[in-house]
mmCIF file as gemmi writes it, N, C-alpha and C atoms, coordinates in Angstrom:
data_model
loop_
_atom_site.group_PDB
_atom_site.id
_atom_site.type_symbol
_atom_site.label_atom_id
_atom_site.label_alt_id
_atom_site.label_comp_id
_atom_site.label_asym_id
_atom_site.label_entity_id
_atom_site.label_seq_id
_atom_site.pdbx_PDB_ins_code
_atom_site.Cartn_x
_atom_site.Cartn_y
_atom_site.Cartn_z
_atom_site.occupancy
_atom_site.B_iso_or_equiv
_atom_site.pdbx_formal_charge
_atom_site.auth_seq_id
_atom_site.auth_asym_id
_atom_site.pdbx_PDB_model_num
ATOM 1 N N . UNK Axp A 1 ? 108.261 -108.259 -39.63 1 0 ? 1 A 1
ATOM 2 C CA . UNK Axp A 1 ? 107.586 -107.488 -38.61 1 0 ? 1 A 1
ATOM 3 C C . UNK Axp A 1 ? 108.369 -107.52 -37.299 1 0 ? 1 A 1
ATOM 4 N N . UNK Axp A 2 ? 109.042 -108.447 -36.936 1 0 ? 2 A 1
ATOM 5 C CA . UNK Axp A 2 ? 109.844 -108.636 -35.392 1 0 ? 2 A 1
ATOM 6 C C . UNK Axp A 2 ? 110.942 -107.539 -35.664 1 0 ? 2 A 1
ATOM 7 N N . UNK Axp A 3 ? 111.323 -107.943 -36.742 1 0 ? 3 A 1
ATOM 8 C CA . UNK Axp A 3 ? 112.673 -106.576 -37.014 1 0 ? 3 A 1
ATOM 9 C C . UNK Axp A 3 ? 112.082 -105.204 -36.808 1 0 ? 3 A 1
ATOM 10 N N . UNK Axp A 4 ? 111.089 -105.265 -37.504 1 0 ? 4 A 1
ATOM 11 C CA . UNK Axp A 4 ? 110.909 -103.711 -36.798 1 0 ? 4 A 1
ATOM 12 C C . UNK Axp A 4 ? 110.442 -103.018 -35.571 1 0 ? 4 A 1
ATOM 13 N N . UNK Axp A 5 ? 109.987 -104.22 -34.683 1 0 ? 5 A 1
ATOM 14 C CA . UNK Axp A 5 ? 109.557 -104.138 -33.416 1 0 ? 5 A 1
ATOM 15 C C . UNK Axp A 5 ? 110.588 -104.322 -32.735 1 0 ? 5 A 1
ATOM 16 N N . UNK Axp A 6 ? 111.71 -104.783 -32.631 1 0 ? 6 A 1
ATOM 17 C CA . UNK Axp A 6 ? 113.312 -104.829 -32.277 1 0 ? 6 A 1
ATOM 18 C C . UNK Axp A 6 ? 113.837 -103.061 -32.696 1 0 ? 6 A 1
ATOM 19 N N . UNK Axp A 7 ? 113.832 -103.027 -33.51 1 0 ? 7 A 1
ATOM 20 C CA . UNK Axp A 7 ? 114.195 -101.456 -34.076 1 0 ? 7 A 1
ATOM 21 C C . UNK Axp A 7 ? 113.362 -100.481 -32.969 1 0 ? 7 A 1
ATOM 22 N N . UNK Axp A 8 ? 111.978 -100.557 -33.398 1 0 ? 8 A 1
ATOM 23 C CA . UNK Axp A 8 ? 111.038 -99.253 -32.95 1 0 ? 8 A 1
ATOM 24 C C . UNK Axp A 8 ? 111.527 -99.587 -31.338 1 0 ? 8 A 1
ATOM 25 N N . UNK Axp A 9 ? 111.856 -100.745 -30.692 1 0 ? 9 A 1
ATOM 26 C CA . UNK Axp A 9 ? 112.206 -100.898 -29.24 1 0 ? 9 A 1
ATOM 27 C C . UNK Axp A 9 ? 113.786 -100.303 -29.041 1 0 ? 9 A 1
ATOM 28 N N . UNK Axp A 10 ? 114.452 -100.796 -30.135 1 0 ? 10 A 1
ATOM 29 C CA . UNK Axp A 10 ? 116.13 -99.928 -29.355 1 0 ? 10 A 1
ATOM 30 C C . UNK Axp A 10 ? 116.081 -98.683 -29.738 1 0 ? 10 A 1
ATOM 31 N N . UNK Axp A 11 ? 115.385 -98.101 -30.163 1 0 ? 11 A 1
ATOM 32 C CA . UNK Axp A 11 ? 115.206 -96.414 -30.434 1 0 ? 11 A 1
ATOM 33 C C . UNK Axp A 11 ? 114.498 -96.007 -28.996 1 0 ? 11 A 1
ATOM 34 N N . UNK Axp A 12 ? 113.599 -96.718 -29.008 1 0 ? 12 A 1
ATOM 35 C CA . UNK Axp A 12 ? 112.83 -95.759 -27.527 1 0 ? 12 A 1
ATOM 36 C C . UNK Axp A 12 ? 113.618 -96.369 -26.51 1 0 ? 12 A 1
ATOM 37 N N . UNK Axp A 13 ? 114.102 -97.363 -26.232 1 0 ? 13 A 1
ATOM 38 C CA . UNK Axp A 13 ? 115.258 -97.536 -25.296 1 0 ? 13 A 1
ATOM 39 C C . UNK Axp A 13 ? 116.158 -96.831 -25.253 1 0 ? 13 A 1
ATOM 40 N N . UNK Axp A 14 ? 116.892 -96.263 -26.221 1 0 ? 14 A 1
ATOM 41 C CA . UNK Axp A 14 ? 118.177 -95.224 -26.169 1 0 ? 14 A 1
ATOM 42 C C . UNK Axp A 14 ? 117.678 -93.868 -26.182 1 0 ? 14 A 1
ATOM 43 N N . UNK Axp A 15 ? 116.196 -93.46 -26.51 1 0 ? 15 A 1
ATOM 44 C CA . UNK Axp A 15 ? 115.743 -92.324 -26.175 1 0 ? 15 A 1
ATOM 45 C C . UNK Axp A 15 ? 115.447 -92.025 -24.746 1 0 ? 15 A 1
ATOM 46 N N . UNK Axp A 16 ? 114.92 -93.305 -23.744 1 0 ? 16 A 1
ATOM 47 C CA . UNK Axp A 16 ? 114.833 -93.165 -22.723 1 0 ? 16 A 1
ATOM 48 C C . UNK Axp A 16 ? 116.181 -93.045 -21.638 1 0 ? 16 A 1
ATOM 49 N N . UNK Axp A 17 ? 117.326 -93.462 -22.242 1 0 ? 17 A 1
ATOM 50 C CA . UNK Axp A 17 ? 118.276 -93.41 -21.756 1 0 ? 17 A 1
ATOM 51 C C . UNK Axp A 17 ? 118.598 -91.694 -21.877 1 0 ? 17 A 1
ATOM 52 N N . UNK Axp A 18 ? 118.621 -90.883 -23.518 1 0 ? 18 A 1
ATOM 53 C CA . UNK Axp A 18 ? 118.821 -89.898 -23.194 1 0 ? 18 A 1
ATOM 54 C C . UNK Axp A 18 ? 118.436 -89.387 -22.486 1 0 ? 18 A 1
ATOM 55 N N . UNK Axp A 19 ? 116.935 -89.096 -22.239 1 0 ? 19 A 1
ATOM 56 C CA . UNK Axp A 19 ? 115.961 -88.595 -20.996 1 0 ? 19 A 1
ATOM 57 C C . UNK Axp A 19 ? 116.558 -88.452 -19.937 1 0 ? 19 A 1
ATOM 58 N N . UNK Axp A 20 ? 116.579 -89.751 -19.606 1 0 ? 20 A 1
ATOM 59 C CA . UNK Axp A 20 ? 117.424 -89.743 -18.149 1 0 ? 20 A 1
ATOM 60 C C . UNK Axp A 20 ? 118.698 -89.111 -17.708 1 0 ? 20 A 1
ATOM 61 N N . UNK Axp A 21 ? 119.35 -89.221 -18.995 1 0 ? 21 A 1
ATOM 62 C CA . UNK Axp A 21 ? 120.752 -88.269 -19 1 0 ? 21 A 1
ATOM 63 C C . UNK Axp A 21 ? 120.544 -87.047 -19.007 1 0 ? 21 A 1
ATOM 64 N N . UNK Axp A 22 ? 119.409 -86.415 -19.888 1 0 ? 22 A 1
ATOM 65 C CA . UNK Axp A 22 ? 119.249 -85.447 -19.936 1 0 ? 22 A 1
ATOM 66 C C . UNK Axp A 22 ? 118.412 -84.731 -18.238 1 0 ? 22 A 1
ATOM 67 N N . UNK Axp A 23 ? 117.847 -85.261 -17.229 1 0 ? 23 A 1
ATOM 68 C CA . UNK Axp A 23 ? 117.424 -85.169 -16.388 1 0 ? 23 A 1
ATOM 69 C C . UNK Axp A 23 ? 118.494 -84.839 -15.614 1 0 ? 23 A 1
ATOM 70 N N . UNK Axp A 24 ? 119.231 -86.05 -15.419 1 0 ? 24 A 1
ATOM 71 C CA . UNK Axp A 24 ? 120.884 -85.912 -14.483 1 0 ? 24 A 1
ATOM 72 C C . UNK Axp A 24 ? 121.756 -84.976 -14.588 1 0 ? 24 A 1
ATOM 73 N N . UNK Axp A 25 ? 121.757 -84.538 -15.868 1 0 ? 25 A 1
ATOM 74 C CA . UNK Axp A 25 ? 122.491 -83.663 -16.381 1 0 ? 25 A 1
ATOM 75 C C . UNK Axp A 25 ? 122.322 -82.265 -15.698 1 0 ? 25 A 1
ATOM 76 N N . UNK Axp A 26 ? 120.848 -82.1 -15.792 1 0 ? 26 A 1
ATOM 77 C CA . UNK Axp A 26 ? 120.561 -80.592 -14.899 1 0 ? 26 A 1
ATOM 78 C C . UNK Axp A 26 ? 120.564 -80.588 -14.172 1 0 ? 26 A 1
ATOM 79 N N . UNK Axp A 27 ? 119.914 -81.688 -13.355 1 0 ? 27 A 1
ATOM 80 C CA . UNK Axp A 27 ? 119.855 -81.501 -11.583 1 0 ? 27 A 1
ATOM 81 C C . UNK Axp A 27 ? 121.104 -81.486 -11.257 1 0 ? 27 A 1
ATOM 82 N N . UNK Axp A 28 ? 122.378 -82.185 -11.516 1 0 ? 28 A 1
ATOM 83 C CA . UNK Axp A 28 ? 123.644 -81.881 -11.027 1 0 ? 28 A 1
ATOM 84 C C . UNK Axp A 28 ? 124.168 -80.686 -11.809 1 0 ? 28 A 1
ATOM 85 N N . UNK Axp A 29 ? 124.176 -80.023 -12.353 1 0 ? 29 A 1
ATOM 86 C CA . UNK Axp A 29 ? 125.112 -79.534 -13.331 1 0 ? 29 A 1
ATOM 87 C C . UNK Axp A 29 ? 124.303 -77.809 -13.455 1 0 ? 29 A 1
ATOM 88 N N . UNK Axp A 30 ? 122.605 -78.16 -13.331 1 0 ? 30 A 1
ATOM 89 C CA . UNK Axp A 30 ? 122.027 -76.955 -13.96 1 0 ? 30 A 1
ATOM 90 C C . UNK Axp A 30 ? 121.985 -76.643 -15.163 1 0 ? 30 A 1
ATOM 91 N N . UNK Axp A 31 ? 123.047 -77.6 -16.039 1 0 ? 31 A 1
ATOM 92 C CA . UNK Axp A 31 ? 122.426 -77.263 -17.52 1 0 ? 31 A 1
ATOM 93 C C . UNK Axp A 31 ? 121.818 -77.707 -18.041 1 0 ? 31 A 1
ATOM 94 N N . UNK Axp A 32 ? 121.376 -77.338 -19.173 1 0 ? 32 A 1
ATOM 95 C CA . UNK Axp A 32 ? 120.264 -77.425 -20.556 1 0 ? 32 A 1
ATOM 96 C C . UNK Axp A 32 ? 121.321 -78.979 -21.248 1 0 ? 32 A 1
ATOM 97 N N . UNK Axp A 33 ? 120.264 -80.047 -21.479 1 0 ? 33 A 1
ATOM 98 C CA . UNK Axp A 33 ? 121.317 -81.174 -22.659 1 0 ? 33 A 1
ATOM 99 C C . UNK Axp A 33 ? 120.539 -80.938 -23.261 1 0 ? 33 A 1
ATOM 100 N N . UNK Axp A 34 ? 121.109 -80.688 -24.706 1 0 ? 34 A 1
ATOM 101 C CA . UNK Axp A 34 ? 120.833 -80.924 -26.395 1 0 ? 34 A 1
ATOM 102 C C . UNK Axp A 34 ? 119.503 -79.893 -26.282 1 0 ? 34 A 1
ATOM 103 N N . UNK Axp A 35 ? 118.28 -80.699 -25.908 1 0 ? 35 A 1
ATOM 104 C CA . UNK Axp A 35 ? 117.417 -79.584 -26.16 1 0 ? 35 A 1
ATOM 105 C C . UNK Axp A 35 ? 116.501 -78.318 -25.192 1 0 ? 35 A 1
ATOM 106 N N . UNK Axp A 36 ? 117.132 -78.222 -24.501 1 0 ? 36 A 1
ATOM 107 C CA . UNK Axp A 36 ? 117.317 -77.249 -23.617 1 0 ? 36 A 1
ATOM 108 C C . UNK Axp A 36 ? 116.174 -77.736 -21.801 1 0 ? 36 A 1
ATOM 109 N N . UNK Axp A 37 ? 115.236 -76.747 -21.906 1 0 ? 37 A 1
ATOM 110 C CA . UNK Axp A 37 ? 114.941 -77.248 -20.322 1 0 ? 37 A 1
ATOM 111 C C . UNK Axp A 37 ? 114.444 -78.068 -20.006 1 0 ? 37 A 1
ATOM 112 N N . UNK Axp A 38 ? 114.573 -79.74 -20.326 1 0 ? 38 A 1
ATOM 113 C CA . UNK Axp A 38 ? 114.42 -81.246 -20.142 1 0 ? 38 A 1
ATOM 114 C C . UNK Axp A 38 ? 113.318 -81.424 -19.115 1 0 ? 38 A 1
ATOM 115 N N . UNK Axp A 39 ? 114.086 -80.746 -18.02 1 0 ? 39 A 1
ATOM 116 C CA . UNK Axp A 39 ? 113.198 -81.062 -16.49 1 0 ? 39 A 1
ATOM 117 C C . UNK Axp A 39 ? 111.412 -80.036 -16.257 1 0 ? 39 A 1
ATOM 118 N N . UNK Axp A 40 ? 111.537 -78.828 -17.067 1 0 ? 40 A 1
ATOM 119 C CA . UNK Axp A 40 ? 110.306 -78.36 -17.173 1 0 ? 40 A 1
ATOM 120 C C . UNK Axp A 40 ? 109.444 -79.211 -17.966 1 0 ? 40 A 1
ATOM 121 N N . UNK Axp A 41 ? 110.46 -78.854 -19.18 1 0 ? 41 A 1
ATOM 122 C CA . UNK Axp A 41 ? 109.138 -79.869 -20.186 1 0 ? 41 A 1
ATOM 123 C C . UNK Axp A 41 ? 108.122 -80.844 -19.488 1 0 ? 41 A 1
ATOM 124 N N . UNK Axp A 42 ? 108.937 -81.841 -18.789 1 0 ? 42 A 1
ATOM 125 C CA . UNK Axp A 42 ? 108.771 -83.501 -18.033 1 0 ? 42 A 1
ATOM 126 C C . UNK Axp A 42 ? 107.426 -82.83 -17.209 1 0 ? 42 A 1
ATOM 127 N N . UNK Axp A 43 ? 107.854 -81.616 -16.54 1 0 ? 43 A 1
ATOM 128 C CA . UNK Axp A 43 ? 106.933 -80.983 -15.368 1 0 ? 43 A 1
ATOM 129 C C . UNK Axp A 43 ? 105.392 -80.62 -15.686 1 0 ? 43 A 1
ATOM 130 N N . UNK Axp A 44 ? 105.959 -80.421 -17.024 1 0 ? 44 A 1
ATOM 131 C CA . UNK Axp A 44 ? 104.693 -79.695 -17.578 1 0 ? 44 A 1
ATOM 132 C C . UNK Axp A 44 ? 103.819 -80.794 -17.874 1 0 ? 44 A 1
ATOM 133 N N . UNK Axp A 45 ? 104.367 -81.806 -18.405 1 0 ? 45 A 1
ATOM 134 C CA . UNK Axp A 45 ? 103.908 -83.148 -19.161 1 0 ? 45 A 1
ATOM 135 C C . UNK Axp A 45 ? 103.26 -83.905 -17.586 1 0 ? 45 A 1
ATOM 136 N N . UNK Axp A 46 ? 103.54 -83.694 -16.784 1 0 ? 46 A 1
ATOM 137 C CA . UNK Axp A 46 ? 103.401 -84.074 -15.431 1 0 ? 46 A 1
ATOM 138 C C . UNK Axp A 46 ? 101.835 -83.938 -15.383 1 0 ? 46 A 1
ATOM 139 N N . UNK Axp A 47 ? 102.291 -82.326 -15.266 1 0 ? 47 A 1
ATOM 140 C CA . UNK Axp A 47 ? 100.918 -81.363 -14.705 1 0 ? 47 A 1
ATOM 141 C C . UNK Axp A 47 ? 99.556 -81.564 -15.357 1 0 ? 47 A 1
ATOM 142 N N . UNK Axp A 48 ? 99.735 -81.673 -17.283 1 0 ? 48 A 1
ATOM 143 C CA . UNK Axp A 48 ? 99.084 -82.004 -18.036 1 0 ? 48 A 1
ATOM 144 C C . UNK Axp A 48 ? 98.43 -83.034 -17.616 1 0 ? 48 A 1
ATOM 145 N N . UNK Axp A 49 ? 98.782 -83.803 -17.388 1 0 ? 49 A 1
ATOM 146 C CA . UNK Axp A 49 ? 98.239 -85.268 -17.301 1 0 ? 49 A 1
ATOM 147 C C . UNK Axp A 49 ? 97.541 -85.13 -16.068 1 0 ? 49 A 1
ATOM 148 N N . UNK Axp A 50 ? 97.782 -84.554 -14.675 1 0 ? 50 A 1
ATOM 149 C CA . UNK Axp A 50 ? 97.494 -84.811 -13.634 1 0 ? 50 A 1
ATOM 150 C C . UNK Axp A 50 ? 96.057 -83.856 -13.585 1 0 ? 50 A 1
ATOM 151 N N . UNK Axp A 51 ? 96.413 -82.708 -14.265 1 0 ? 51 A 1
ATOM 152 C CA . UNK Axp A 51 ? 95.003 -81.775 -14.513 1 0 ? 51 A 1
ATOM 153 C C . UNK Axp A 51 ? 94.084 -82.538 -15.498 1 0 ? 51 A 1
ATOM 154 N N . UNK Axp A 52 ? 94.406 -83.176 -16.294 1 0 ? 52 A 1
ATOM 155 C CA . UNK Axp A 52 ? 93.315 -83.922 -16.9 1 0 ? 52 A 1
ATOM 156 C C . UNK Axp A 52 ? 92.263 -85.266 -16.375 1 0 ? 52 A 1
ATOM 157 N N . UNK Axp A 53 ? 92.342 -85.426 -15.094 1 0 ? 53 A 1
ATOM 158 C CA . UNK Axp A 53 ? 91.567 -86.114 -13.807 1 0 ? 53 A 1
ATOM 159 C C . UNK Axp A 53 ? 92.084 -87.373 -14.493 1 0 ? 53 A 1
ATOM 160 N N . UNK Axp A 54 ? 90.386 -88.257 -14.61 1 0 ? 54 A 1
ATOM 161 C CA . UNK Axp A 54 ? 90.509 -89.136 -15.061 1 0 ? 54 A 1
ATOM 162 C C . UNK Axp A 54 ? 90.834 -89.771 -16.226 1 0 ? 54 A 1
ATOM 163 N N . UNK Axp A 55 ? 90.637 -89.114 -17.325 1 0 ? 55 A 1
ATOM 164 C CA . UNK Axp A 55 ? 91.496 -89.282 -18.984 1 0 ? 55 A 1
ATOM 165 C C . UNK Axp A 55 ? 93.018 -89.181 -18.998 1 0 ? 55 A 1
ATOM 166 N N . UNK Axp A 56 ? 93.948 -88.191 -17.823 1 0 ? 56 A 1
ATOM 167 C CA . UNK Axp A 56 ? 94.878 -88.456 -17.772 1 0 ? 56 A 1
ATOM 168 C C . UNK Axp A 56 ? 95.448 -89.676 -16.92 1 0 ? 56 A 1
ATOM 169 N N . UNK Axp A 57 ? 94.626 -90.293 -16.176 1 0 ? 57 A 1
ATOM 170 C CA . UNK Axp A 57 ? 95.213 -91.253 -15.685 1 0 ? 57 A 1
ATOM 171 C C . UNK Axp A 57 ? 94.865 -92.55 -16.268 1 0 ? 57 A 1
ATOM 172 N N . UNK Axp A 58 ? 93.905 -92.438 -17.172 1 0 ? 58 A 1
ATOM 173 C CA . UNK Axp A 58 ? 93.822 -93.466 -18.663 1 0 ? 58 A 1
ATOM 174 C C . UNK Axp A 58 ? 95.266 -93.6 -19.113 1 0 ? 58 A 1
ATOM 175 N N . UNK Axp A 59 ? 95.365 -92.155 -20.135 1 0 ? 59 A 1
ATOM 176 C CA . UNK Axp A 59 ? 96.212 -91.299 -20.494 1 0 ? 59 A 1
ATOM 177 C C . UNK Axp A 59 ? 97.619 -92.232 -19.885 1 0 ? 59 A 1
ATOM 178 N N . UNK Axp A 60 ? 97.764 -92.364 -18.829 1 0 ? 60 A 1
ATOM 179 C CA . UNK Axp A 60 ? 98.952 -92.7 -17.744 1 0 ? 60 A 1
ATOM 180 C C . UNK Axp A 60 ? 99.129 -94.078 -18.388 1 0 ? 60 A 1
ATOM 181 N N . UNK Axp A 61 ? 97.927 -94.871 -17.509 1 0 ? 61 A 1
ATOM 182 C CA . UNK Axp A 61 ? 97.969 -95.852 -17.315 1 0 ? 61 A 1
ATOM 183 C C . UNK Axp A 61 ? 98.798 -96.646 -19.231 1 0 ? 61 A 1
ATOM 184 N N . UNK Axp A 62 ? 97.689 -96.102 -20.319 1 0 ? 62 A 1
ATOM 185 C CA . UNK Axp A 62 ? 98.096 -96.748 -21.444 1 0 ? 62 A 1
ATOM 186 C C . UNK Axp A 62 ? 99.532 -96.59 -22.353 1 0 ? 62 A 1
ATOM 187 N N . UNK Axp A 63 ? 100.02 -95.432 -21.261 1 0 ? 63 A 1
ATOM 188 C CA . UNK Axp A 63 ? 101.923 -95.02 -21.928 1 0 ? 63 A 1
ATOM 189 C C . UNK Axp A 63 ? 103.071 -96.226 -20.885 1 0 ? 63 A 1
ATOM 190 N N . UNK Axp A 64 ? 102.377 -96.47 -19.558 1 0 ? 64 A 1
ATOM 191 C CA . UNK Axp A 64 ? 102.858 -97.415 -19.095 1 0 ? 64 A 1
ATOM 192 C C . UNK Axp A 64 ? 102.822 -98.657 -19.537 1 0 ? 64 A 1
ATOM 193 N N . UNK Axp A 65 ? 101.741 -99.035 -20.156 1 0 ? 65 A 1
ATOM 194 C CA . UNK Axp A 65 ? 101.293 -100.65 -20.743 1 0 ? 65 A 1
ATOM 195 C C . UNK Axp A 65 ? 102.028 -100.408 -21.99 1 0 ? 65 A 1
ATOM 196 N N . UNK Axp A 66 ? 101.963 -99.358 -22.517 1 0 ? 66 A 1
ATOM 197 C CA . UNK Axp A 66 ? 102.944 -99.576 -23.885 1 0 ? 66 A 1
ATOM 198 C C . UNK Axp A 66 ? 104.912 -99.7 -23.635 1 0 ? 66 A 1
ATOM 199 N N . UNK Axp A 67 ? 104.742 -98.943 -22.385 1 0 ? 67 A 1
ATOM 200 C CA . UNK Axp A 67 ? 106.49 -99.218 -22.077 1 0 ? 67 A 1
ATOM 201 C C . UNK Axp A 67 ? 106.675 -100.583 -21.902 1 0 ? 67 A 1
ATOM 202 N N . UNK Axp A 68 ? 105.941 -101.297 -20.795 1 0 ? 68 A 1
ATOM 203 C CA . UNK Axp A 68 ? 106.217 -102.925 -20.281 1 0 ? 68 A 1
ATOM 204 C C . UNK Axp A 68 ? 105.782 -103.24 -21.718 1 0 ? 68 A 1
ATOM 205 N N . UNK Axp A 69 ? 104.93 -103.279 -22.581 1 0 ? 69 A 1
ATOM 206 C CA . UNK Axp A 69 ? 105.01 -104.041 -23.599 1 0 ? 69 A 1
ATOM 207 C C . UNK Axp A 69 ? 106.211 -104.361 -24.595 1 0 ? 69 A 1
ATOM 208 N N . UNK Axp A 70 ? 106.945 -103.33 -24.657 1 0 ? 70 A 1
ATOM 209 C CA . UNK Axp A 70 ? 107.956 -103.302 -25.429 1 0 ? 70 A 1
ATOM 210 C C . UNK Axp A 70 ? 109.275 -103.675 -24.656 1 0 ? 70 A 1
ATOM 211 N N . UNK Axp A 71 ? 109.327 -103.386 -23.626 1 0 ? 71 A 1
ATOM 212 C CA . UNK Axp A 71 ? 110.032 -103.904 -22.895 1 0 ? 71 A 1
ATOM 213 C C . UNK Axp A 71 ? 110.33 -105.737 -22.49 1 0 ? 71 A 1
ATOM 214 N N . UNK Axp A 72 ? 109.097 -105.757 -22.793 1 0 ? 72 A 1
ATOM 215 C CA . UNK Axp A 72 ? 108.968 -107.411 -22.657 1 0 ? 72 A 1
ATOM 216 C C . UNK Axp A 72 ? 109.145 -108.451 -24.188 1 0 ? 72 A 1
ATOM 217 N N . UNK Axp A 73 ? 109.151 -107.517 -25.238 1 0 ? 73 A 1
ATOM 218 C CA . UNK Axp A 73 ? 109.179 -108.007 -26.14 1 0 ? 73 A 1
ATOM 219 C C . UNK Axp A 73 ? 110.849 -107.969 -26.72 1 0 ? 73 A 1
ATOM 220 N N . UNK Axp A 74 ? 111.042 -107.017 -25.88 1 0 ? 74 A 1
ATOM 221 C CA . UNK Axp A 74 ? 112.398 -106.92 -26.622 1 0 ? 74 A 1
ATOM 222 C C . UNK Axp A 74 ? 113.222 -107.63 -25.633 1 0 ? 74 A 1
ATOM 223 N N . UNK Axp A 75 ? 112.8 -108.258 -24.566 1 0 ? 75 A 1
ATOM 224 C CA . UNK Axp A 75 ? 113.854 -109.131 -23.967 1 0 ? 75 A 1
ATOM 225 C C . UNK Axp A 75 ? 114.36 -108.554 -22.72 1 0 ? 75 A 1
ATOM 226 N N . UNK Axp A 76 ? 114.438 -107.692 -22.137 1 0 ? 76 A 1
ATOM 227 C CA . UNK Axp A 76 ? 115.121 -106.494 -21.019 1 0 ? 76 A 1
ATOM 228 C C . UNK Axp A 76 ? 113.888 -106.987 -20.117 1 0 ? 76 A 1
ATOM 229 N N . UNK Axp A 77 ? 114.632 -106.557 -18.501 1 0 ? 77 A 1
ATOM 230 C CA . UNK Axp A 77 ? 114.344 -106.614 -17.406 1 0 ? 77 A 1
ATOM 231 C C . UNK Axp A 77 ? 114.215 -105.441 -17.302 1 0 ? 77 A 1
């Protein structure tokens, strides 16, 4: 079970890295990475959440507790 909680953690770690690349990428550059408009999507995912009052800030709160969780398990600052 640790192995795969090591696994399911360096996948969303290197996915979050793409993210971020993929973010940097447009704001300097203006282009589309890999899957095209990165920074709307994020916007939209934003908006979603923020129009959904209080369930989205449940919503919030429990995607954050799942990041530090994994984050803490896998050893990273």
């Amino acid at each position: 079970m640790s192995l795969a909680k090591k696994i399911v953690a360096g996948f969303t770690q290197v996915g979050l890295a793409i993210a971020a690349l993929a973010v940097v990428i447009q704001v300097l550059f203006g282009q589309y990475f890999l899957t095209g408009d990165f920074v709307a999507n994020l916007m939209a995912l934003i908006r979603q959440i923020g129009d959904a009052g209080m369930i989205g800030l449940i919503a919030l709160g429990v995607i954050l507790w799942i990041f530090t969780m994994s984050r803490s398990e896998s050893g990273s600052s």
